[in-house]
C-alpha positions in Angstrom: -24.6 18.8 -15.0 -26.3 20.3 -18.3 -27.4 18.9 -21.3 -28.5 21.3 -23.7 -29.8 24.3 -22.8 -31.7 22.1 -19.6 -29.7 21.9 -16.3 -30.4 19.3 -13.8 -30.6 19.9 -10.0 -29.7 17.8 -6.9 -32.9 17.8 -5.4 -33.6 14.8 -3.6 -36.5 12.7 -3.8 -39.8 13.7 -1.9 -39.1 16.9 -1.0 -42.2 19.5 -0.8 -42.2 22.0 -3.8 -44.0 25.4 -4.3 -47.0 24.7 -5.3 -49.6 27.6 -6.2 -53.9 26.7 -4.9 -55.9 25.1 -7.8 -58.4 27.5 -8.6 -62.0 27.6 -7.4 -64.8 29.3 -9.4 -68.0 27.8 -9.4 -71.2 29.5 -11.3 -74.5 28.4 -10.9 -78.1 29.0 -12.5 -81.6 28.7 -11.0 -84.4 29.5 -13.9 -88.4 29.6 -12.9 -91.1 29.5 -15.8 -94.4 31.4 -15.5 -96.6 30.4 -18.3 -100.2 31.8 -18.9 -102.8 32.1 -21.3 -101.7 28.9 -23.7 -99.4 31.0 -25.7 -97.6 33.6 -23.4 -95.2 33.3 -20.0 -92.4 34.9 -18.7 -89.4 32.9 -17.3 -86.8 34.1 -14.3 -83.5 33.6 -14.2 -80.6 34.0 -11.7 -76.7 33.4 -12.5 -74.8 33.3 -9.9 -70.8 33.6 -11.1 -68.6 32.6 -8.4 -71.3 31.6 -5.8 -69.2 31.0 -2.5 -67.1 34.3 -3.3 -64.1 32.0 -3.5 -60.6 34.4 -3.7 -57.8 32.5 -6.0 -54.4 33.6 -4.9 -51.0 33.7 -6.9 -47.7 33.4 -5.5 -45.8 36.5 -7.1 -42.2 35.9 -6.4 -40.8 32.2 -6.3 -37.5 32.8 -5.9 -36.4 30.8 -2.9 -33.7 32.9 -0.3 -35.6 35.9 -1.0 -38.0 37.9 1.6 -41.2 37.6 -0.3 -40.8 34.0 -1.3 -43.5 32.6 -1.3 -45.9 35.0 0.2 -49.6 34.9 -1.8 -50.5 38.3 -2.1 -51.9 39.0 -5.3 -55.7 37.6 -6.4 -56.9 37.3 -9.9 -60.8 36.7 -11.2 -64.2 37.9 -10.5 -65.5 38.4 -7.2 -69.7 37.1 -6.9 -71.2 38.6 -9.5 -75.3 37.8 -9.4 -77.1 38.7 -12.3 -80.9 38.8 -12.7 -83.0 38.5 -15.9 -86.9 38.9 -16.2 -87.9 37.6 -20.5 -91.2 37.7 -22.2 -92.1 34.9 -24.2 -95.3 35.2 -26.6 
């Protein structure tokens, strides 16, 4: 049955579907101040992007009946990335 350009299937009710993971990514800051002589300090700073190194995976080929349905083997983002920052403040 179509309507339009939109066909309708005969999928029954409650049946699993394909469903990619929800992605993970979670960054994190920790910042330390150092201040001396009433006018002067230095502060440090760590950002952590993607702190538990979480992989997010992408199903590439859908297409149910076909050999690589539904295999994940394809990862997008960052991996961890730390980063470090020493600043002067006067």
């Amino acid at each position: 049955m179509t309507r339009g350009n939109a066909a309708f299937g005969d999928l029954g009710r409650n049946v699993p579907q394909v469903r990619e993971p929800f992605e993970q990514d979670w960054d994190f800051f920790v910042t330390k101040n150092f201040p001396f002589a009433e006018r002067y300090g230095v502060q440090f700073r760590a950002d952590f992007f993607n702190l538990f190194n979480h992989a997010n995976f992408q199903i590439t080929n859908t297409t149910f009946g076909t050999a690589p349905f539904g295999i994940y083997d394809t990862t997008y983002g960052n991996p961890r990335i730390v980063q470090l920052s020493l600043q002067f403040h006067f």
